[in-house]
C-alpha positions as CSV (number, residue, x, y, z in Angstrom):
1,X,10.2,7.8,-16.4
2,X,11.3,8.9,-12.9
3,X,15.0,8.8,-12.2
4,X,16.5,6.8,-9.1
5,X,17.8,8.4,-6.1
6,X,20.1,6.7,-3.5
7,X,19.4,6.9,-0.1
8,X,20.5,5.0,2.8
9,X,18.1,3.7,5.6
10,X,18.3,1.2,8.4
11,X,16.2,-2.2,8.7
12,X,16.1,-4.8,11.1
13,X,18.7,-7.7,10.4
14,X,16.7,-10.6,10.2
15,X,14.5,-8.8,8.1
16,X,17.2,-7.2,5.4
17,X,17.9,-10.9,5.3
18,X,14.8,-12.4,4.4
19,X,14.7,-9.6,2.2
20,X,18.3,-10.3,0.3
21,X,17.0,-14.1,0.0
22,X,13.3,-13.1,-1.9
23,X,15.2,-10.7,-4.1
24,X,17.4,-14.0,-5.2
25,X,14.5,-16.4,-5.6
26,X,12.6,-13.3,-7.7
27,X,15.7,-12.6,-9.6
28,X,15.0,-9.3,-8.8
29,X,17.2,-6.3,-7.2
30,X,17.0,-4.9,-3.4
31,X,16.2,-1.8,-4.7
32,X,13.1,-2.5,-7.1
33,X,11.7,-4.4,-4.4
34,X,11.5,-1.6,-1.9
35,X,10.2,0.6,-4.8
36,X,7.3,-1.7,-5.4
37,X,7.0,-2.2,-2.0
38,X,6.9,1.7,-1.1
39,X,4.7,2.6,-3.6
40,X,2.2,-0.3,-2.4
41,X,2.3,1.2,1.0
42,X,1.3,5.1,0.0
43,X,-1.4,4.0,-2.4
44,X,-2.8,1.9,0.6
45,X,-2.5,4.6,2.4
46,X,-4.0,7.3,0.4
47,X,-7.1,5.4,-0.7
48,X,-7.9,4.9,2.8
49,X,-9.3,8.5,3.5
50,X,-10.6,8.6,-0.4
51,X,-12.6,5.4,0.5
52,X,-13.6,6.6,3.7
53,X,-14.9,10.0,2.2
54,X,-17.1,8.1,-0.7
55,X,-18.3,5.4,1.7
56,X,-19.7,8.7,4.3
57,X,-21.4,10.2,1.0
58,X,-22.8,6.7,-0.1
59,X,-24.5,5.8,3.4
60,X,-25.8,9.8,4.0
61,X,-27.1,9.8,0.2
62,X,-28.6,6.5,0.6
63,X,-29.3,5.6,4.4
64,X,-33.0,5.2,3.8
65,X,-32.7,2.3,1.1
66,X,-29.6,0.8,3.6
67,X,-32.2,1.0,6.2
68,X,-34.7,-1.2,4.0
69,X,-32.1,-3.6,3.3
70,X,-31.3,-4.2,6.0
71,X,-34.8,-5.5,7.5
């Protein structure tokens, strides 16, 4: 298990708001929010070019049959 880090960042008001008011409905800290929430953003981000790479190989391997499915 990884071991927390403080940092300090800036966030739009209304926002750090909205976010203080979900973390009380969720019983939930500030902080483990933003951890799910960053580690949500950078695996959406990495699978994107992962995806992109297999999809290329997928339609060059098989562009012939995706031709003939598609008449």
């Amino acid at each position: 298990m990884s071991t927390a880090k403080k940092f300090s960042s800036k966030m739009d008001e209304k926002v750090l708001e909205e976010l203080r008011e979900f973390a009380q409905q969720e019983n939930r800290d500030i902080s483990s929010l933003l951890t799910e929430a960053v580690k949500d953003l950078l695996n959406k981000k990495r699978i994107k070019p992962v995806f992109q790479a297999v999809s290329d190989e997928a339609f060059d391997e098989f562009d012939e049959a995706l031709e003939d499915l598609a008449k």
